[in-house]
C-alpha positions as CSV (number, residue, x, y, z in Angstrom):
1,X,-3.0,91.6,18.7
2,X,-2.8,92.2,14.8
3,X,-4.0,89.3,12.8
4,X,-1.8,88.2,9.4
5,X,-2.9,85.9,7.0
6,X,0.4,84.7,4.7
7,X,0.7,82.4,1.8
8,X,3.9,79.6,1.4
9,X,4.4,76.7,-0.8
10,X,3.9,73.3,0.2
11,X,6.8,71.8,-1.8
12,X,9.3,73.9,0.2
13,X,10.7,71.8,2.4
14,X,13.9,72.3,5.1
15,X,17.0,70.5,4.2
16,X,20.4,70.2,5.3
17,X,21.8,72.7,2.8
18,X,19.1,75.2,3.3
19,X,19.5,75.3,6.9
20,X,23.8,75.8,6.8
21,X,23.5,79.2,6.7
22,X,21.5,79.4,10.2
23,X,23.9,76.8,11.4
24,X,26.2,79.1,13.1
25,X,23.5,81.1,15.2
26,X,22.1,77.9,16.4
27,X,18.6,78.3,15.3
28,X,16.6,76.1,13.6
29,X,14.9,77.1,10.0
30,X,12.8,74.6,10.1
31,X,8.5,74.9,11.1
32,X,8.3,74.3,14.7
33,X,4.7,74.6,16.2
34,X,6.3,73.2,19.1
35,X,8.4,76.0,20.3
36,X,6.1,78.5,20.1
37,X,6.8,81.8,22.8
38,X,4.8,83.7,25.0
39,X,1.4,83.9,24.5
40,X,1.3,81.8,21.5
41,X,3.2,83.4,19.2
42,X,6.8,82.8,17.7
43,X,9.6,83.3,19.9
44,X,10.6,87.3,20.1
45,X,13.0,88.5,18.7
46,X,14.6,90.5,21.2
47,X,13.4,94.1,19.5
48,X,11.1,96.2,21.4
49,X,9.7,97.5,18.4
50,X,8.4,94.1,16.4
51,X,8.4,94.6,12.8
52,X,7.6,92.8,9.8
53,X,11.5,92.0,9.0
54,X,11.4,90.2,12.2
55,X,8.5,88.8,12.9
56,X,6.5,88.5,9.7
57,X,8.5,89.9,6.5
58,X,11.3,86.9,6.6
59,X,11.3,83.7,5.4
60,X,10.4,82.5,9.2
61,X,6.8,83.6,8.9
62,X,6.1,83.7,4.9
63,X,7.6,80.0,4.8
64,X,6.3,78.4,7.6
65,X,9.7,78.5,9.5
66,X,10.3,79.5,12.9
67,X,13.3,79.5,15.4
68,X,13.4,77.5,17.8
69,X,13.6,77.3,21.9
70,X,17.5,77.6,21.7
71,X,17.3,81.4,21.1
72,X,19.7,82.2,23.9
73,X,17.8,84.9,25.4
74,X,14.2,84.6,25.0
75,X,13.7,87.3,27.5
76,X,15.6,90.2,26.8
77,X,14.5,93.2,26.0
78,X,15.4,96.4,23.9
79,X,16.4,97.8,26.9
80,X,19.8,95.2,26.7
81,X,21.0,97.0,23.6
82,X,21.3,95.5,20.3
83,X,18.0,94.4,20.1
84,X,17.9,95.5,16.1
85,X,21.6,93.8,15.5
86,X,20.6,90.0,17.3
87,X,16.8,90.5,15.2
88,X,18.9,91.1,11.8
89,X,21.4,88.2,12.6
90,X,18.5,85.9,13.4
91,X,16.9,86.9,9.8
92,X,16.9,83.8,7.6
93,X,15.9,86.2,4.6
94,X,18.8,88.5,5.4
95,X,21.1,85.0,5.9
96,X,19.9,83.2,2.5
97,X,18.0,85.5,0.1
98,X,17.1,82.9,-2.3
99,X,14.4,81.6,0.5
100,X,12.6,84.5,0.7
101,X,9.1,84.4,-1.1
102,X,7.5,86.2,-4.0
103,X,6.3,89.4,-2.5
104,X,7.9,89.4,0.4
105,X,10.7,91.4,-0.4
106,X,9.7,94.9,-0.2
107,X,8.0,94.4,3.8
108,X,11.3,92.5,4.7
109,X,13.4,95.5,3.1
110,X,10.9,98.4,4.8
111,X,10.8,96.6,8.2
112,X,14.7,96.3,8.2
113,X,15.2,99.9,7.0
114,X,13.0,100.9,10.1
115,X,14.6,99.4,12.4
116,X,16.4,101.6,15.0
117,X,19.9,100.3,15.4
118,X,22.0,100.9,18.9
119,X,25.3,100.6,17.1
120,X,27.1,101.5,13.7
121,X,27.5,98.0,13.0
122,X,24.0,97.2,13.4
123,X,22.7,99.9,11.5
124,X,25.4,98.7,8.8
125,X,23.7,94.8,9.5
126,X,20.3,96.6,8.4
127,X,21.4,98.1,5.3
128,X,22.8,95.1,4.1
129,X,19.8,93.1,4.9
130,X,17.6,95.7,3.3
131,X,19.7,95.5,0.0
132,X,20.3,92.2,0.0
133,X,16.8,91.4,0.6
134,X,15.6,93.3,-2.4
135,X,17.9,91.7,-4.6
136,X,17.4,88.5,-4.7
137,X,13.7,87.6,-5.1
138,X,14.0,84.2,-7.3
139,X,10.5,82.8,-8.6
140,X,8.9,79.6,-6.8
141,X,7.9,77.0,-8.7
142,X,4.2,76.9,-8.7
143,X,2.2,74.6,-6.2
144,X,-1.2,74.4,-4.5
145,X,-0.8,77.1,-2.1
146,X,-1.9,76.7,1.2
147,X,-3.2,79.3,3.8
148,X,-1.5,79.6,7.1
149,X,-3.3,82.2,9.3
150,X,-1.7,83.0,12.8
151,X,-1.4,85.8,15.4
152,X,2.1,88.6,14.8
153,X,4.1,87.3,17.4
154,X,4.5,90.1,20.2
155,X,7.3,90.7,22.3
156,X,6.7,88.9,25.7
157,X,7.9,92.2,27.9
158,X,5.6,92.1,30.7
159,X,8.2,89.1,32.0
160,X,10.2,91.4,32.5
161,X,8.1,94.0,34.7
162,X,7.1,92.5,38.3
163,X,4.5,95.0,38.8
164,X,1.8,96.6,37.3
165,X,3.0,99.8,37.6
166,X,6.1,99.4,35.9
167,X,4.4,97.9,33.3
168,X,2.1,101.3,32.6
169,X,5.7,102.8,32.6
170,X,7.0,100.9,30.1
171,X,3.7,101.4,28.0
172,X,4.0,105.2,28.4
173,X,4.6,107.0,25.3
174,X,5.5,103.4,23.8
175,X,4.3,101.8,20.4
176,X,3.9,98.3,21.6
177,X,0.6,97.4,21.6
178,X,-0.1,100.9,21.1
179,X,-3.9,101.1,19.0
180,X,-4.2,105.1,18.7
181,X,-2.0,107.8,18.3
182,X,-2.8,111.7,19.0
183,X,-1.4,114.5,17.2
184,X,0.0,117.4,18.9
185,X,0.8,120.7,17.6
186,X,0.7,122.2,14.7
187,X,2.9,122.1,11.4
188,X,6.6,121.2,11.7
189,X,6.4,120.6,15.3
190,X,3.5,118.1,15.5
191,X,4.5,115.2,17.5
192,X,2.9,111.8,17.1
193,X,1.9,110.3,20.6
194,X,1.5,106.5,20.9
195,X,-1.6,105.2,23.3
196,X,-3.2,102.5,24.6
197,X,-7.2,102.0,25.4
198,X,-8.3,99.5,27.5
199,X,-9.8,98.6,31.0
200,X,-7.9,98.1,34.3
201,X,-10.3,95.9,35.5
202,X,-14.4,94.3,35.5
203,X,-15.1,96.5,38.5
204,X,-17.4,99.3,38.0
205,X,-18.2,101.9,40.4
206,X,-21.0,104.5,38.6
207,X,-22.0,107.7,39.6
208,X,-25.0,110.3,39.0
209,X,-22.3,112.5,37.2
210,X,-20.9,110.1,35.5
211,X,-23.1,107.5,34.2
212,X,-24.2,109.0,31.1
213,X,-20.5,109.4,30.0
214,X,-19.4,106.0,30.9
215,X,-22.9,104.8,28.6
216,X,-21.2,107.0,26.1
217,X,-17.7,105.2,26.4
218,X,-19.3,101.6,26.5
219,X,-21.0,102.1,23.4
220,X,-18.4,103.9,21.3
221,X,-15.8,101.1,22.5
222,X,-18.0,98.3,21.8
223,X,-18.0,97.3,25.6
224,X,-21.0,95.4,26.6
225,X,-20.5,94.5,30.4
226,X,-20.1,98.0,31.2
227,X,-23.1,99.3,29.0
228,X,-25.3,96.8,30.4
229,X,-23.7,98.0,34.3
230,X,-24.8,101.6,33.0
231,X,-28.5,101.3,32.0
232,X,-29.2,99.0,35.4
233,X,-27.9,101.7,37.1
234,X,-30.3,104.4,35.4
235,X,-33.0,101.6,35.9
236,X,-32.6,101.7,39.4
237,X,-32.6,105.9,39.5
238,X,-35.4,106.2,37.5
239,X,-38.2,108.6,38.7
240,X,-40.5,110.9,37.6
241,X,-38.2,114.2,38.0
242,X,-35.8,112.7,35.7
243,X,-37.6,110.7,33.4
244,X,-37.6,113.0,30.4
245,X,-33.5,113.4,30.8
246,X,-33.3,110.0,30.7
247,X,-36.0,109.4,28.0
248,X,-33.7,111.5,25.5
249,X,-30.8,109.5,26.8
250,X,-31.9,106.7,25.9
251,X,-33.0,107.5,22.5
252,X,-29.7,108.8,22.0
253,X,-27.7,106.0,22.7
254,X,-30.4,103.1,21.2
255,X,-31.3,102.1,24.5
256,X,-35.1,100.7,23.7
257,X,-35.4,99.0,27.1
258,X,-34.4,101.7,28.9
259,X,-36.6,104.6,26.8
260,X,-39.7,102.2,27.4
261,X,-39.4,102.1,31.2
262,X,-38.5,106.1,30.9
263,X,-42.3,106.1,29.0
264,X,-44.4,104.1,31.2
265,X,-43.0,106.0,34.4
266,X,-44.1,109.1,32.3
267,X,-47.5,107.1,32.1
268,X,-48.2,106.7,35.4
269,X,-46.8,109.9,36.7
270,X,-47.1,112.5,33.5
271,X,-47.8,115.7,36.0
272,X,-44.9,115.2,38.1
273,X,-42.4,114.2,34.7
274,X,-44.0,117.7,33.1
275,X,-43.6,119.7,36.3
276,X,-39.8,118.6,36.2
277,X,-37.0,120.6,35.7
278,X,-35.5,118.6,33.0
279,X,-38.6,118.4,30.9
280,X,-38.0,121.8,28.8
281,X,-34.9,120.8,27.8
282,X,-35.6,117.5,25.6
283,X,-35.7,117.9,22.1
284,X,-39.0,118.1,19.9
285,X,-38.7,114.1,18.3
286,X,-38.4,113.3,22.3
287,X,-41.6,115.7,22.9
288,X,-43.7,114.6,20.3
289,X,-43.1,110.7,21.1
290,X,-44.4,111.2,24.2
291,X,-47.5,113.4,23.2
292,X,-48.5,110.3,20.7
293,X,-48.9,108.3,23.7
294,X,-52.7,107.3,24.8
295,X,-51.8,106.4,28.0
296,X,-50.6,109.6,29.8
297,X,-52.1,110.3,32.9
298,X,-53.0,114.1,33.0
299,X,-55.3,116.7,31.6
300,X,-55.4,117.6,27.9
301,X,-54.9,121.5,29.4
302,X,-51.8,120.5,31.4
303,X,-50.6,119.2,28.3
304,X,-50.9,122.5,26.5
305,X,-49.5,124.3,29.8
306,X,-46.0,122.4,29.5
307,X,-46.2,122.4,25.9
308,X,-46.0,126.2,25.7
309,X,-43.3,126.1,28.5
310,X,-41.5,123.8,26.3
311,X,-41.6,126.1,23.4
312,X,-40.5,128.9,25.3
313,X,-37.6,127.6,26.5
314,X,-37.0,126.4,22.6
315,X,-37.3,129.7,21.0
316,X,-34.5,130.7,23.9
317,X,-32.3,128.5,22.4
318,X,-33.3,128.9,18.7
319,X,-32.3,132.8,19.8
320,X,-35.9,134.1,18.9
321,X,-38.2,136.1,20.7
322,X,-41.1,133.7,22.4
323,X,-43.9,135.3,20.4
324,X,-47.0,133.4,20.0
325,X,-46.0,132.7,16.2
326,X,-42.3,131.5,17.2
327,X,-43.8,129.0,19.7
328,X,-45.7,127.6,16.6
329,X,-43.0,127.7,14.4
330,X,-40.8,125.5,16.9
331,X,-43.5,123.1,18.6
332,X,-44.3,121.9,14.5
333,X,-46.1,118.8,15.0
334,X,-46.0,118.3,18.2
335,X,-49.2,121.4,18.5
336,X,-51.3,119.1,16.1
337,X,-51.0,116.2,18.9
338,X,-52.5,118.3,21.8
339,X,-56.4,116.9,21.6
340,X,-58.4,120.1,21.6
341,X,-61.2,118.2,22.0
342,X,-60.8,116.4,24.9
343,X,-61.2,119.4,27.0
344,X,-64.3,120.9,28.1
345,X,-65.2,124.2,26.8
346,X,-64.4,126.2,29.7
347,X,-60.8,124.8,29.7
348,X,-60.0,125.7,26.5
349,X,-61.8,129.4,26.3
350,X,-58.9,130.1,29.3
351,X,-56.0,128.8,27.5
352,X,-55.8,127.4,24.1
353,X,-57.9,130.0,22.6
354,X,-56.3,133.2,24.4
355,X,-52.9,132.0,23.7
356,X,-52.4,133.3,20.2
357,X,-50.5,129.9,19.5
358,X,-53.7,128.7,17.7
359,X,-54.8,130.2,14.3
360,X,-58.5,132.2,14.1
361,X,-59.7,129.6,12.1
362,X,-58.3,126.7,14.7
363,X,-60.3,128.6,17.5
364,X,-63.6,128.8,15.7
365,X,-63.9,125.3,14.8
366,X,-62.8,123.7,18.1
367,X,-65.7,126.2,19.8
368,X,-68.4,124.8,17.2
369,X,-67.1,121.3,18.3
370,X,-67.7,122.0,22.0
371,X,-71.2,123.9,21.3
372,X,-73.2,122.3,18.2
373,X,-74.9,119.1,16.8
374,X,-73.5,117.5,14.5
375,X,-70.0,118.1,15.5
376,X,-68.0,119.9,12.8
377,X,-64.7,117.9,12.1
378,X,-61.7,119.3,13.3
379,X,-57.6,119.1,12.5
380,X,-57.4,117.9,15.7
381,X,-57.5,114.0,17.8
382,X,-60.4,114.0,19.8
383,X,-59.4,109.9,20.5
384,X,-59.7,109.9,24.8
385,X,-55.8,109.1,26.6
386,X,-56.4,106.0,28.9
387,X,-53.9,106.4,31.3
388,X,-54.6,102.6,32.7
389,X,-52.7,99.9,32.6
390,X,-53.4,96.3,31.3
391,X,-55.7,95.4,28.9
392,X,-59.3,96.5,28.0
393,X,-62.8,94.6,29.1
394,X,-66.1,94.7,28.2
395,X,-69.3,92.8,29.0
396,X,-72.6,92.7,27.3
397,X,-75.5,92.4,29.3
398,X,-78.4,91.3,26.2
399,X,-78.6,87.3,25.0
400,X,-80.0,88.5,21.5
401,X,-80.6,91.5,19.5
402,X,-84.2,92.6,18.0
403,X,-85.0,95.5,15.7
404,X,-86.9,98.8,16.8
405,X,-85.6,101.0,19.4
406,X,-86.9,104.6,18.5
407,X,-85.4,107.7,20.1
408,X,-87.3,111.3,20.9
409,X,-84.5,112.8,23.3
410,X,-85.4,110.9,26.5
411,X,-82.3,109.0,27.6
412,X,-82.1,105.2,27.6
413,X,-80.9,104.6,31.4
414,X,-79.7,101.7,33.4
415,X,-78.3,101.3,37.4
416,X,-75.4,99.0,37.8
417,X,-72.5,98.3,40.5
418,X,-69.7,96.0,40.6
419,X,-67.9,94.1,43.2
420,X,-64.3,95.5,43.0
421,X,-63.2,98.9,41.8
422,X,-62.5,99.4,37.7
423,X,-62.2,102.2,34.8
424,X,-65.3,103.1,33.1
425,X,-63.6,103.8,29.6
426,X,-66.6,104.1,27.4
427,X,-70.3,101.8,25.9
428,X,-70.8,100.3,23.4
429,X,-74.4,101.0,21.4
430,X,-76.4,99.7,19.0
431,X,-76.8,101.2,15.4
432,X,-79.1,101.9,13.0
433,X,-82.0,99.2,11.1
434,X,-82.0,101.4,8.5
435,X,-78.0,101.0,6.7
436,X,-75.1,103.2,7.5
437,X,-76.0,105.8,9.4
438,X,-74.5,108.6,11.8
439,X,-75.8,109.4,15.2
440,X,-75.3,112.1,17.4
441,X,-75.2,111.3,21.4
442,X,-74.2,112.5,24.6
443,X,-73.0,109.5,27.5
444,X,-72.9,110.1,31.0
445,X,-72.0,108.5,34.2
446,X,-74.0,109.5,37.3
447,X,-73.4,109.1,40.7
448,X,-77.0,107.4,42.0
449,X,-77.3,108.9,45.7
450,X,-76.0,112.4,44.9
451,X,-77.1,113.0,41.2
452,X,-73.2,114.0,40.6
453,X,-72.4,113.7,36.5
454,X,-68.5,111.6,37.0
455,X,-68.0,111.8,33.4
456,X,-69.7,112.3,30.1
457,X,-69.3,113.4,26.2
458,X,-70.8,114.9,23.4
459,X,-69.9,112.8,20.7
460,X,-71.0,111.2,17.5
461,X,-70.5,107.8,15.9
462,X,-71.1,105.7,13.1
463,X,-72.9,102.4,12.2
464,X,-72.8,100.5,9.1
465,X,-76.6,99.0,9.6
466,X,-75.2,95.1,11.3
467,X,-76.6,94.3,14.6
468,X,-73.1,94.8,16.0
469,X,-72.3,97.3,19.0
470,X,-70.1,100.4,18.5
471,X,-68.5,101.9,20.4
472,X,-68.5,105.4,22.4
473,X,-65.9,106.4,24.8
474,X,-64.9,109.0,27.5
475,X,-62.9,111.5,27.6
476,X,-61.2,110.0,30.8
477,X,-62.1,106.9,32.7
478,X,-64.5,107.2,35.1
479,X,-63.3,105.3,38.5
480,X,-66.2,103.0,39.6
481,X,-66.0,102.3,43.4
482,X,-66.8,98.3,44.5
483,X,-70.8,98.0,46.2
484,X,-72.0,102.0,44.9
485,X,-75.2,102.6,42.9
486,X,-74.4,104.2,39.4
487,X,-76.3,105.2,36.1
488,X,-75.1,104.6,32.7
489,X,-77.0,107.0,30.8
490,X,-76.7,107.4,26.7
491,X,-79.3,109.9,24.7
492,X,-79.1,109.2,21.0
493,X,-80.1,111.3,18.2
494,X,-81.1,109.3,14.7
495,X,-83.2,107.0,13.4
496,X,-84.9,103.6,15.2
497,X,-82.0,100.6,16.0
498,X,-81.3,97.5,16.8
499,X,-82.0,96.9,21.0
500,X,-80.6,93.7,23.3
501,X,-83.5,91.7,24.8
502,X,-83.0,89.0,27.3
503,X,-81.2,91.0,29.4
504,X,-78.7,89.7,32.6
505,X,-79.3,91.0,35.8
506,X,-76.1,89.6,37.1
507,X,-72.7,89.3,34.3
508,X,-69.2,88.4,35.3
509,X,-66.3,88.7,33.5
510,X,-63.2,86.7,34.4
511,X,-59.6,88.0,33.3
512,X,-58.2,85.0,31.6
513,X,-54.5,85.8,32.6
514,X,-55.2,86.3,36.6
515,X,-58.5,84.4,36.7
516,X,-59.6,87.9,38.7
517,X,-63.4,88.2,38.4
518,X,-65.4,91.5,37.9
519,X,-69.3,91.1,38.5
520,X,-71.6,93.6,37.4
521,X,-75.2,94.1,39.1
522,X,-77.6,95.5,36.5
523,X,-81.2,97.3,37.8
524,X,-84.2,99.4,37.1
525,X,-83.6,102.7,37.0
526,X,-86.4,105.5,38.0
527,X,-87.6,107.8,35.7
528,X,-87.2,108.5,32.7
529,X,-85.3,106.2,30.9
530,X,-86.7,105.5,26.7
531,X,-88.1,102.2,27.9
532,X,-84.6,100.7,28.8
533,X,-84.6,98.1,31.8
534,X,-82.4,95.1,32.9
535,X,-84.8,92.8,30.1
536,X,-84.3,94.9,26.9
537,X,-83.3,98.0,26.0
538,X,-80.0,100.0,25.1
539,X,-76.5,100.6,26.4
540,X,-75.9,96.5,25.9
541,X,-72.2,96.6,26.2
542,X,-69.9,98.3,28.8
543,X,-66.3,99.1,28.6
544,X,-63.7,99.0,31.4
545,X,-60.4,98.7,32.8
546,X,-59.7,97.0,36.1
């Protein structure tokens, strides 16, 4: 329903003389709240089509005045004939003109005018109303004016329909209620097509084929329930062959939930969501949000791999030929988020650096990264992806922190095992005595009984001269299995640093959320190791997911 908001004068009140002219039509001109008709709203006034003139333009509405139950038939319809004739009679402003309020003239005369009369007399009834109506618009005398804000009364014709088909007949091609129109054809033969949008009922039945185009119509019409019955639905289909469909879904329609779930099952199962169909045909804002991530789960090669499928099948739709410089043109930012440097040396000389995608210059410095000390910089992240879940750890295994520890490329080596399995994600090492410095170092994780390296980089890193730790990560965590003998191993290249001393052999760490404990078992290990031992040494902090 339409919403009016109307003005009309306190001081006007109904008297005897005022209401003779409505006398003989038995209706009442005076305000009565009372009486009210269906759903609320004044009485109808037996025209299919309501209008202003009847409903809003007269003195009825403006003035506060309203007919009342004696309107002899409350439920006829247009279809009874007349309907414009028995609205016109029932008029007060078309009965007594000088009632009619300052401004109200011109929407009584253009509602009357409209009207669709069913007889010559009635058409000659709307006339005069119209003229008369225009006439006579007297001044009020001025008063506080008071605001009077209520619903346009609507005809009450469902009444008259016992079921609910014949009352989607009735609303068929029909301007009651109607809240759209639609156009059709072209110059003198366009035809203007009344319509109505709204929903049958609160029962949804959703499809695979249809979801996203329900999600479409929920949002665009501003429908809640059903948007809300949409996204649990793709909630519930989410998997790793669709994620990336869904992803740019949900981006497009503003669904934040629903994108976030779309990432983390990207997360945890990134070479399945790449191998999928669907994943060459998001768009590149879509690619390069999830290539900012540091939580995918795969290879920095298989990255690169689905990258350059992605750009194929972009360059297809651009219409360009997938040519080593088109498939930099259209990856754009997304190439700078690849991390180079996260993959070992032998990875990258069979892809990246044979694929053309990557300028001369690119290629040259990411090889001097792999091969040389100090590490040149490079355009390129070499920040590790943690694909774990939860939130970081460390312990430190030293009570204090003395000065001293000189290198001569032997590395500083410990033996540790833990009680239940965890992520190895990096150390943390002690800097120089000296100031800021920078150190070169290489860290490795070794497999005690068969000598195997599980992870390890060449890295560098930079101290500002405290007694502080900093840290040193992996490229990928390094799965540490509950009850087996491994090495940390760290070889530093710089000047003398701070060591720990008064070293645990034993250090638990509890998670405060779970209460879950993690104990670490620290001992001696053989050979050569730069003095380091469970009492002093280096390699005081470790780093770890659980």
């Amino acid at each position: 329903m339409r919403c009016c908001v109307c003005l009309f004068q306190q001081s006007l009140q109904c008297s005897p003389s005022k209401m003779a002219a409505g006398e003989s039509n038995s209706r009442s001109s005076c305000l009565n709240l009372s009486n009210s008709g269906p759903l609320g709203n004044a009485p109808p006034s037996n025209s299919a089509h309501s209008s202003p003139a009847s409903n809003g333009g007269s003195m009825g509405a403006v003035g506060g005045i309203n007919r009342s139950a004696g309107n002899s038939n409350p439920q006829s319809g247009p279809e009874n004939g007349g309907g414009a004739e028995t609205a016109l009679r029932s008029t007060p402003s078309a009965q007594n003109p000088s009632r009619q309020s300052v401004g109200q003239s011109g929407a009584t005369s253009g509602a009357a005018s409209n009207m669709t009369a069913t007889s010559s007399s009635s058409s000659s009834s709307a006339s005069t109303a119209s003229a008369d109506a225009s006439a006579a618009v007297p001044s009020l005398p001025s008063s506080p004016a008071s605001v009077l804000v209520y619903r346009e009364p609507v005809y009450n014709w469902q009444a008259t329909k016992s079921t609910v088909k014949e009352r989607f007949a009735f609303l068929f091609n029909n301007e009651v209620l109607s809240d759209v129109h639609f156009l059709v054809g072209k110059g003198m033969g366009v035809q203007r097509i009344p319509a109505h949008r709204f929903l049958y009922s609160d029962e949804v039945q959703i499809g695979p084929e249809t979801v996203m185009t329900t999600l479409y119509t929920a949002k665009k019409y501003a429908v809640p329930a059903l948007e809300a019955h949409c996204v649990e639905f793709l909630k519930k289909n989410l998997r790793a062959d669709n994620a990336f469909m869904l992803l740019t879904q949900a981006r497009l329609f503003d669904e934040p939930q629903l994108a976030s779930l779309c990432l983390e099952n990207i997360d945890k199962n990134t070479a399945d969501a790449l191998a999928a169909e669907g994943f060459t045909d998001i768009d590149l804002d879509t690619l390069v949000a999830v290539l900012e991530r540091d939580t995918l789960g795969v290879r920095e090669v298989r990255l690169f791999g689905a990258a350059v499928r992605w750009a194929d099948a972009e360059a297809q739709r651009q219409q360009l030929q997938p040519t080593p410089e088109n498939k930099r043109r259209v990856l754009g930012k997304a190439l700078s988020l690849i991390r180079f440097p996260l993959m070992t040396i032998e990875e990258f000389a069979a892809g990246p650096a044979q694929s053309g995608i990557l300028t001369d210059r690119e290629v040259v410095s990411l090889f001097l990264h792999f091969t040389v000390n100090p590490k040149p910089h490079v355009e390129f992240i070499d920040r590790p992806r943690c694909c774990l879940r939860g939130k970081e750890c460390s312990i430190t295994r030293f009570s204090q922190v003395e000065s001293r520890w000189g290198y001569s490329g032997t590395s500083d080596r410990i033996r540790f095992s833990v009680n239940r399995r965890i992520f190895v994600v990096g150390f943390g090492l002690y800097g120089s005595i000296h100031g800021p410095t920078d150190y070169q170092v290489n860290i490795q994780i070794i497999h005690t009984d068969s000598n195997t390296v599980l992870g390890q980089n060449d890295t560098g890193f930079s101290c500002d001269g405290t007694a502080s730790t900093f840290r040193v990560m992996f490229k990928e965590p390094v799965e540490i299995l509950p009850s087996v003998n491994y090495i940390a191993c760290a070889t530093l290249k710089g000047p003398d640093s701070h060591y720990g001393t008064k070293g645990m052999r034993k250090v638990t760490h509890e998670a405060p959320a779970t209460g879950t404990k993690t104990c670490f078992t620290f001992c001696y290990a053989a050979g050569n190791n730069n003095g380091t031992s469970v009492e002093d040494g280096q390699i005081p902090e470790v780093i770890f997911y659980t």
